[in-house]
TORFI-543823 format. One record per atom (N, C-alpha, C): residue in three letters; x, y, z. Coordinates in steps of 0.001 Angstrom, whole numbers, padded with zeros to 6 digits, always signed. Example, Ala and Ser with C-alpha at 12.3 -4.5 7.8 and 13.67 -1.06 7.14 Angstrom:
2
ALA+013190-005690+007800 ALA+012300-004500+007800 ALA+013200-003300+007800 SER+012850-002250+007080 SER+013670-001060+007140 SER+012900+000030+007870 
% end
This chain:
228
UNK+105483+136327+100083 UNK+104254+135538+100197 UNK+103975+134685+098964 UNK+104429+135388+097795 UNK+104108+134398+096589 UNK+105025+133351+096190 UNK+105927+132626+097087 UNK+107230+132261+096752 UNK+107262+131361+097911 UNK+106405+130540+098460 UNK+106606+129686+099986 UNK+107585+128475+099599 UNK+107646+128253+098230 UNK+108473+126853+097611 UNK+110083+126994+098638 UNK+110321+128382+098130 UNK+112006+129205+098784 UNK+112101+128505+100091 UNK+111257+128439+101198 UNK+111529+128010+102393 UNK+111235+126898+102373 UNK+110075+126348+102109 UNK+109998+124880+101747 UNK+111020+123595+101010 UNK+111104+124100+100552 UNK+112614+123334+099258 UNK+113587+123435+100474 UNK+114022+125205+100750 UNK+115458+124599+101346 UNK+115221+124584+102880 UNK+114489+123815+103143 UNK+114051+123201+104244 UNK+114381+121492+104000 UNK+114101+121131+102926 UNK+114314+119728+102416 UNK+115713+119796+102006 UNK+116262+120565+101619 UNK+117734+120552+101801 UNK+118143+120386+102813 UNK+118294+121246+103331 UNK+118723+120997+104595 UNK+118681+119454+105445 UNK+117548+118884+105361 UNK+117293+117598+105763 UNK+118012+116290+104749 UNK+118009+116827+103562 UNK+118846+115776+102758 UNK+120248+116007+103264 UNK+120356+117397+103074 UNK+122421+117830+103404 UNK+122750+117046+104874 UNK+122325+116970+105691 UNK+122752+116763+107015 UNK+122345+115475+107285 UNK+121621+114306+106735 UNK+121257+113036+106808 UNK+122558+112233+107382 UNK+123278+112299+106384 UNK+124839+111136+106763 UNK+125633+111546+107807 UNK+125626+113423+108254 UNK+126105+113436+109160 UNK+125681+112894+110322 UNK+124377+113320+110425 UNK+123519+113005+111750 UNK+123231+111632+111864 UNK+123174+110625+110562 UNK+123629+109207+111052 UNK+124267+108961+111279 UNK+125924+109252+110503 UNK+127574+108683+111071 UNK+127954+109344+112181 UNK+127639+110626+112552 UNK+128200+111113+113868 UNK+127335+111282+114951 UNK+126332+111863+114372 UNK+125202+112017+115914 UNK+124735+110855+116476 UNK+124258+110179+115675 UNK+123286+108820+115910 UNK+124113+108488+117338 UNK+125784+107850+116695 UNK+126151+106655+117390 UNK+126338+107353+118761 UNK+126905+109071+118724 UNK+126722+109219+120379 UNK+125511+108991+120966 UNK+124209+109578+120964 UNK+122865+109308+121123 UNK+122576+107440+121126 UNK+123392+106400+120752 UNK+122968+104852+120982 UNK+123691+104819+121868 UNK+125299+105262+122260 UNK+126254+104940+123127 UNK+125248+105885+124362 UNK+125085+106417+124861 UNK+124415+107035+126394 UNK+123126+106337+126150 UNK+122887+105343+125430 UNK+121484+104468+125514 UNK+119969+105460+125492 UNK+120018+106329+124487 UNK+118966+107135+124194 UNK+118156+106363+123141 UNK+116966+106934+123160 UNK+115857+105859+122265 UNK+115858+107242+120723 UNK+116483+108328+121380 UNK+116121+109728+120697 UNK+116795+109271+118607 UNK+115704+109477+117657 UNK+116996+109459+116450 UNK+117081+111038+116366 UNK+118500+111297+115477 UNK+118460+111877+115514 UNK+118459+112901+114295 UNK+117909+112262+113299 UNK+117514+112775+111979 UNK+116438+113221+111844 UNK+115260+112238+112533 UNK+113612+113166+112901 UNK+114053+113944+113859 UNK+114677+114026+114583 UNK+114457+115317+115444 UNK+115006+116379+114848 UNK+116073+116321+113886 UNK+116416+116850+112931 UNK+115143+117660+112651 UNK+114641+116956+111607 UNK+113008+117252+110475 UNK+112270+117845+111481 UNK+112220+117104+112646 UNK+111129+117833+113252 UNK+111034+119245+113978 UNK+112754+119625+114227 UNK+112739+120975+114408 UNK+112383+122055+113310 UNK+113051+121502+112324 UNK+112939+122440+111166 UNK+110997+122486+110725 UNK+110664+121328+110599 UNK+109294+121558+110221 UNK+108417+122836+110867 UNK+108908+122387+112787 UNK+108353+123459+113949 UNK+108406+124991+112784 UNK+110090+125394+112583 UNK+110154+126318+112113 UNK+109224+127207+111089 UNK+108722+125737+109884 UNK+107930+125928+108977 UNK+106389+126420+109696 UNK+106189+125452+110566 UNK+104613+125857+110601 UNK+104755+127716+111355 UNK+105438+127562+111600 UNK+105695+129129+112972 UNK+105156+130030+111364 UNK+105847+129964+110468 UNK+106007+130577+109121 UNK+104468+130844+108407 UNK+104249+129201+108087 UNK+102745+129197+107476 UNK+101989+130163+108610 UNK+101579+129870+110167 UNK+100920+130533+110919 UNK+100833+132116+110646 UNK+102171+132581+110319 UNK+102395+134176+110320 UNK+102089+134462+108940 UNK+102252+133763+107875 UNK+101532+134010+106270 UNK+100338+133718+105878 UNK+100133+132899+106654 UNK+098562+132487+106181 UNK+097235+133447+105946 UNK+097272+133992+107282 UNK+096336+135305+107530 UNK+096080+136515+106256 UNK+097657+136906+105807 UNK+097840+137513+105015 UNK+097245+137282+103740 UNK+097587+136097+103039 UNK+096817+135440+101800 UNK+095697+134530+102005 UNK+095212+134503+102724 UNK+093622+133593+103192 UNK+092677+134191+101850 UNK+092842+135601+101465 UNK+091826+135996+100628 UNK+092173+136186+099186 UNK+093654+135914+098729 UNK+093745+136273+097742 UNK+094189+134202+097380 UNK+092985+134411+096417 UNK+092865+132751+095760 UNK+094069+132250+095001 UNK+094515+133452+094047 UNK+095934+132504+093562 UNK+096970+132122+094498 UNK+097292+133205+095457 UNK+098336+133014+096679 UNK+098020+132298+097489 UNK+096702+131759+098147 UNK+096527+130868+098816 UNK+096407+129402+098067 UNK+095897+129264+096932 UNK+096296+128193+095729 UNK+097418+127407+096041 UNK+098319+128384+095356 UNK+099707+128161+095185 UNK+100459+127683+096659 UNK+099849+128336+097698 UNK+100304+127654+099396 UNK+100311+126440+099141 UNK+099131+126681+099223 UNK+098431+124886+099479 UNK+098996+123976+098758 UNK+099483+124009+097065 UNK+099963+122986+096504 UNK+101521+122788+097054 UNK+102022+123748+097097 UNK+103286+123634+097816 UNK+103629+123165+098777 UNK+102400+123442+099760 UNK+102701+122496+101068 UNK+102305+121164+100762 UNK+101669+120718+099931 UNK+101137+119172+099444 UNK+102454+118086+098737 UNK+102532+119287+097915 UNK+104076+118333+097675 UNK+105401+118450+098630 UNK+105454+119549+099497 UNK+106653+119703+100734 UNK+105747+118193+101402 UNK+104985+118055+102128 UNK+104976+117029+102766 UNK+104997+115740+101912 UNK+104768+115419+100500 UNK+104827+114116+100143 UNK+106347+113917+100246 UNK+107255+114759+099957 UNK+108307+114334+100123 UNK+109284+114028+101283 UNK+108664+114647+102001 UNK+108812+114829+103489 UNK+108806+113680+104221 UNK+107889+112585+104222 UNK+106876+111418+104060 UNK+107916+110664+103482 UNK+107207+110790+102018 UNK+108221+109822+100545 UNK+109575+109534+100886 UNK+110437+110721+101182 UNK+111554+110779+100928 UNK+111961+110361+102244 UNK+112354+111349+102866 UNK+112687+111392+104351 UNK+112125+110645+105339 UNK+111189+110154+105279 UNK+111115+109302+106652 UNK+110324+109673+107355 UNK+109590+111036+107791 UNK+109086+111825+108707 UNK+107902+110989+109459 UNK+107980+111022+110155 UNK+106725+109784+111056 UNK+105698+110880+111008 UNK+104227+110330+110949 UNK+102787+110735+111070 UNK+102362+111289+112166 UNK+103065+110412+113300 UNK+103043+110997+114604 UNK+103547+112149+115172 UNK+104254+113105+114284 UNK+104994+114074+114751 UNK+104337+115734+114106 UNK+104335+116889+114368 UNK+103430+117669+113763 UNK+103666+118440+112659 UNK+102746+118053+111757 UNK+103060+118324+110671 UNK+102690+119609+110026 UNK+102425+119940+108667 UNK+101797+121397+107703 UNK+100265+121174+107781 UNK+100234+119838+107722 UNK+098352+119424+107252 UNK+097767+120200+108917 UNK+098192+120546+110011 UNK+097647+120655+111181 UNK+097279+122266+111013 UNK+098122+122691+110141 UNK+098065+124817+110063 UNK+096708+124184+108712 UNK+096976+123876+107643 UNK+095707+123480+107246 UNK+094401+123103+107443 UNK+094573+122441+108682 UNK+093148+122282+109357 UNK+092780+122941+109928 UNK+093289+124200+110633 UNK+092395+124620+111346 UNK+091564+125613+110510 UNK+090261+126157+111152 UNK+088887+126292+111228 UNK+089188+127147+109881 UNK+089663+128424+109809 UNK+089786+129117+108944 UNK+090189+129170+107489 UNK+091326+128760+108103 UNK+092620+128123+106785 UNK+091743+126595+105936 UNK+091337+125662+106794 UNK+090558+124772+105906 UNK+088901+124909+105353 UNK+088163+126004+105918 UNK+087145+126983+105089 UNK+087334+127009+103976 UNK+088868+128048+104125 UNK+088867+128412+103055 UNK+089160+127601+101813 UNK+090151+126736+102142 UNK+090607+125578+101265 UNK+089804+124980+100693 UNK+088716+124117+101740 UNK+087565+124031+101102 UNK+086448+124878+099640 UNK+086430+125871+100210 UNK+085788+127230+099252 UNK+086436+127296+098447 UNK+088039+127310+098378 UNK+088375+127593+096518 UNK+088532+126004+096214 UNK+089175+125143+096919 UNK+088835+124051+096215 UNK+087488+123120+095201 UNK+086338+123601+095713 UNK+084978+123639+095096 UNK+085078+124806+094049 UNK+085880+125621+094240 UNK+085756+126736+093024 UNK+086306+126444+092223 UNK+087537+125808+092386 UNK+088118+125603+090558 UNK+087675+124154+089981 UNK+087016+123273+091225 UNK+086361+122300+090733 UNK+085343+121930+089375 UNK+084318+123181+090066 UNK+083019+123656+089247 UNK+083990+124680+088169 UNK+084936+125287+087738 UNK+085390+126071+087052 UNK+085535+124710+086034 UNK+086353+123887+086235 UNK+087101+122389+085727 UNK+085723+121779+084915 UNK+085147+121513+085506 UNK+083761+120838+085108 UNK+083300+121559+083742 UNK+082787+122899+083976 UNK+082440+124057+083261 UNK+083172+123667+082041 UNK+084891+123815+082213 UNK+085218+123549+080630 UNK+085075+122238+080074 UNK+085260+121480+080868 UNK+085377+119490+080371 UNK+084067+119863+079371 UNK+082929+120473+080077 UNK+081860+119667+079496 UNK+081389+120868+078208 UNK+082106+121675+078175 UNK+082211+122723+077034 UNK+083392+122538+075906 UNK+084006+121462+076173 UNK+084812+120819+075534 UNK+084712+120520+073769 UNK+084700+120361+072603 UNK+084384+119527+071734 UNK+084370+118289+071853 UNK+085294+117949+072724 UNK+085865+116339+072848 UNK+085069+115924+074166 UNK+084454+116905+074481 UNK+083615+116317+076032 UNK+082687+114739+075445 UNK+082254+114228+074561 UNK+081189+112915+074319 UNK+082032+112184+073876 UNK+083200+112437+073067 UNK+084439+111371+072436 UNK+085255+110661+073458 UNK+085416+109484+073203 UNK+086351+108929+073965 UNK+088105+109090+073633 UNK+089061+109429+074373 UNK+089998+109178+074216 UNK+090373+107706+073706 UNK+090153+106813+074241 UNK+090441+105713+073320 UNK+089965+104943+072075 UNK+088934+105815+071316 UNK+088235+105521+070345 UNK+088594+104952+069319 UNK+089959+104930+068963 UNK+090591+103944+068084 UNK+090994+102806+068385 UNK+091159+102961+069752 UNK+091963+101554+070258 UNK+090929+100344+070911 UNK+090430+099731+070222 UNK+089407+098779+070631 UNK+089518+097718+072144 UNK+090696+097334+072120 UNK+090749+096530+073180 UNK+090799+097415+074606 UNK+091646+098604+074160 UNK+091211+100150+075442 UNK+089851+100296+076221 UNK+089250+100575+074737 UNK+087997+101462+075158 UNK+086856+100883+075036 UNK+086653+099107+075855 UNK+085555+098308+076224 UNK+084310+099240+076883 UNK+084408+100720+077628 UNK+083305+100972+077956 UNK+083093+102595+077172 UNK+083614+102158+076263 UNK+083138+103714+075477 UNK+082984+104822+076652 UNK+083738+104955+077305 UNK+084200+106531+077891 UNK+084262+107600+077333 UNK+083405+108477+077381 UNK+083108+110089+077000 UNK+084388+110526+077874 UNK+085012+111479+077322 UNK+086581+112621+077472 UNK+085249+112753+078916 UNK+084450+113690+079109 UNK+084340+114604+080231 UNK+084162+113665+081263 UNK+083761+112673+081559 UNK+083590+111811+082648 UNK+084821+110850+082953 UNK+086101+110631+081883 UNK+087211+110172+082330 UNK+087722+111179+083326 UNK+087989+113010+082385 UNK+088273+113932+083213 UNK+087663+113980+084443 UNK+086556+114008+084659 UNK+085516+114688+086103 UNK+086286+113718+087170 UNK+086289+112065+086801 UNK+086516+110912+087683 UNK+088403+111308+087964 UNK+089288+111519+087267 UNK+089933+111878+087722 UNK+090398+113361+088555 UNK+089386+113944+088436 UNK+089298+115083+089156 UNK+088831+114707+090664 UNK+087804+114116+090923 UNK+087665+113098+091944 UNK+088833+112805+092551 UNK+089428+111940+092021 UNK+091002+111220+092373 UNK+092155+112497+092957 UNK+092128+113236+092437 UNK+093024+114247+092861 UNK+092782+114896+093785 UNK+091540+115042+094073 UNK+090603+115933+095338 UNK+091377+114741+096289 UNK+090881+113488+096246 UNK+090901+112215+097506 UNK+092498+112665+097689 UNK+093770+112645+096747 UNK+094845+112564+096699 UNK+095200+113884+097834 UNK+094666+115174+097601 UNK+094747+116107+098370 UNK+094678+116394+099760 UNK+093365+115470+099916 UNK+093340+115496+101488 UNK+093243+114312+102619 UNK+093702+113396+101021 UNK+093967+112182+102396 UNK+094958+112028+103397 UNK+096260+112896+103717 UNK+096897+113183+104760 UNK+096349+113823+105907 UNK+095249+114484+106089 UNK+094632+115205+106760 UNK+094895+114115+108123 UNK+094798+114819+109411 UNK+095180+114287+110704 UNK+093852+113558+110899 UNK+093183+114905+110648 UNK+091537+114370+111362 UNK+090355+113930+110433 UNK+090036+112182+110793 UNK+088697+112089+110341 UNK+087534+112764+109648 UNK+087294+113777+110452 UNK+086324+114562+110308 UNK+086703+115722+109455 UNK+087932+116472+109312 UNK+088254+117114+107867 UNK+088239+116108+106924 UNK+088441+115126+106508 UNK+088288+114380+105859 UNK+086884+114019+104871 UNK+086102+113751+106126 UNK+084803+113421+105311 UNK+084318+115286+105058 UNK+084980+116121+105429 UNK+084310+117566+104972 UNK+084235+117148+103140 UNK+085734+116702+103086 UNK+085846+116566+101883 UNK+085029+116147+100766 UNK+084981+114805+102057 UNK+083909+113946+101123 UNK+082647+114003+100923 UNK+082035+115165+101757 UNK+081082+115891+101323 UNK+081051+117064+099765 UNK+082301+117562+099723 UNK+082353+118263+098753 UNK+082500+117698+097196 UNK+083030+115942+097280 UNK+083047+115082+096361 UNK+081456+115053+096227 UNK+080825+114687+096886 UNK+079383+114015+096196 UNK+078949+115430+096333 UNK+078930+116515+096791 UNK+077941+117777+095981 UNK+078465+118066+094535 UNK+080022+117423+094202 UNK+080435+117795+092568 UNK+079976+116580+091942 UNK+080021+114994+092915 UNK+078798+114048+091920 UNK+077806+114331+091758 UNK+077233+115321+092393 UNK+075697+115420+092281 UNK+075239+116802+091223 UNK+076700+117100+091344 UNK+076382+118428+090323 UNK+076352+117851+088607 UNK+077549+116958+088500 UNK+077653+116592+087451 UNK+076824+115502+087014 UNK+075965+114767+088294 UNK+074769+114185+087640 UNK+073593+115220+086869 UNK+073152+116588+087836 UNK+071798+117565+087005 UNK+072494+117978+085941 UNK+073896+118262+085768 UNK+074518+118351+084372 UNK+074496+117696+083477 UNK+074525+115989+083397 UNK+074025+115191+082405 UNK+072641+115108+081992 UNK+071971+115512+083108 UNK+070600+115074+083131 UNK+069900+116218+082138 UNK+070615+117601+082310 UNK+070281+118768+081187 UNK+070351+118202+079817 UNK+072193+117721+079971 UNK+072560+117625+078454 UNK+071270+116256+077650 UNK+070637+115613+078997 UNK+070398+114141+077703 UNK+068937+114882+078117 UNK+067871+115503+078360 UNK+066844+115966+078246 UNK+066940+116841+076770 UNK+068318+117184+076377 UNK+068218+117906+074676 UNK+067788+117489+074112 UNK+068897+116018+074256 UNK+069240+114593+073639 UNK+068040+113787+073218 UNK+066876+113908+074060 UNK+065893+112722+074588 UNK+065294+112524+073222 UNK+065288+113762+072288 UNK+064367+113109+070816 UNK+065453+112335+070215 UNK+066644+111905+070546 UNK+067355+111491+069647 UNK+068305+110366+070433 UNK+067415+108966+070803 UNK+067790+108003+072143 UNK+068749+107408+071851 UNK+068928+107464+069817 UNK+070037+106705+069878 UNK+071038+107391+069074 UNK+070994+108528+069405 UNK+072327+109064+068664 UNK+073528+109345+069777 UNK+074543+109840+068698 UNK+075990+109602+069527 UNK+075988+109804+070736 UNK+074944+111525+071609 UNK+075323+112266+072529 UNK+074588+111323+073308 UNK+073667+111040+073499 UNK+072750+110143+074238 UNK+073425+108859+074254 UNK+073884+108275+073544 UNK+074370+106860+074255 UNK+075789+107495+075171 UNK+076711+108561+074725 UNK+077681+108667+075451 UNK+077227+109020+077057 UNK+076258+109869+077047 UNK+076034+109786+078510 UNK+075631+108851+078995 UNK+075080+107872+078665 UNK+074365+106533+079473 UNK+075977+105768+079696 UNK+077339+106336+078760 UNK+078124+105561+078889 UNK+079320+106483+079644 UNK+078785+107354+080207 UNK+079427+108237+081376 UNK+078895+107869+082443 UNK+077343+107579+082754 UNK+077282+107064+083600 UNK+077220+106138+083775 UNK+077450+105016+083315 UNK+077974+103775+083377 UNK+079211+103370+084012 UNK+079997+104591+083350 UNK+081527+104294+083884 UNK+081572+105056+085457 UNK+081220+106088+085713 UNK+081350+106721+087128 UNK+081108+106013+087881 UNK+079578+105156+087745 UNK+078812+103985+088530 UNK+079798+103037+088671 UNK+080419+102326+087960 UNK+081160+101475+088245 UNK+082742+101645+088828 UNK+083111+102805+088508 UNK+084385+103266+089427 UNK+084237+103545+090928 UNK+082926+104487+091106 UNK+082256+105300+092968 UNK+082804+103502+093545 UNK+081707+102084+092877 UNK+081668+101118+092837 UNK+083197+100217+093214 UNK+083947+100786+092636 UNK+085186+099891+092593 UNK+086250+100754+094198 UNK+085690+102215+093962 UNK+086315+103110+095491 UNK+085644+102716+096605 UNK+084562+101699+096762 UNK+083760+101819+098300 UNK+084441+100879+099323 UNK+085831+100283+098729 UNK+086636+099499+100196 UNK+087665+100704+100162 UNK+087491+101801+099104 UNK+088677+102598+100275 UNK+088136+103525+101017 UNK+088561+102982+101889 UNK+088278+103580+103485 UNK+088280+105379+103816 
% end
């Protein structure tokens, strides 16, 4: 159970090893009897079948233990980018993200995904370097004076979107995107603590960096609203 990479990986072997055969020899019988069939996705797509049969029968098992179900999930995230990336695998055919969606399995995903979120947050902003900008030396860089914790948070954002934008269905989708704006909204009453410290002191370092955290989030949410 702690080890899903083992079947995953040589599952993608398998699909790399047998590529040239199943183009130089299978294909051309399958064009000669005038079949529309290829025969490299059908390839992938048996073996995938195999995979989900797998996830279905493991899943249950680690649903409750957070590192083992963790560790699923990233594994199956990168088995399908490459899957996708590499191989060819059409959208239309059934994929890992479908054992992910259902009711249980994406609960839960949901639930620890918000958990190490708010864990993530917790340290950024307990940070020393949480009000400093990473680019603070480099002038032509760091035009909007970016505080470390709000570069981090915004790319934490980005990685969430990165996670579940394969999802089949719409509507898991915006689950997501519900769970994005309850962590914007968390990390807004979180600034709003830190600059109520701040407030006798409007123009010192900590107080302008948050006006320049939220400055920058505002204008990134801003720059994400044509993606769809």
């Amino acid at each position: 159970l702690n080890k899903p990479e083992w079947y995953l990986t040589q599952v993608l072997l398998w699909i790399g090893n047998h590529a040239k055969f199943l183009d130089d020899k299978i294909q051309p019988i399958l064009d000669k009897a005038g079949s529309s069939v290829n025969a490299g996705l059908e390839f992938s797509r048996a073996l995938v079948m195999l995979i989900l049969e797998k996830l279905a029968a493991d899943i249950p098992c680690l649903l409750y233990d957070d590192a083992l179900f963790c560790h699923l999930v990233d594994e199956v995230l990168l088995f399908e980018r490459e899957l996708y990336g590499v191989h060819g695998y059409l959208s239309s055919f059934p994929s890992c993200m479908h054992i992910l969606s259902e009711e249980s399995c994406f609960q839960r995903w949901l639930t620890v995904e918000k958990k190490f979120a708010l864990q993530k947050m917790d340290s950024m902003l307990s940070s020393e370097a949480a009000w400093v900008s990473q680019y603070k030396d480099i002038t032509d860089v760091d035009e909007l004076k970016v505080p470390d914790c709000a570069e981090t948070f915004m790319t934490l954002l980005l990685v969430i979107t990165d996670r579940y934008k394969n999802l089949p269905a719409a509507s898991r989708k915006l689950q997501f995107l519900g769970l994005q704006k309850e962590l914007v909204d968390d990390f807004r009453i979180r600034l709003t603590q830190v600059m109520k410290e701040e407030s006798r002191a409007s123009l010192g370092f900590r107080y302008c960096a948050i006006l320049n955290a939220v400055n920058y989030i505002a204008t990134v949410l801003a720059d994400w609203a044509d993606n769809v």
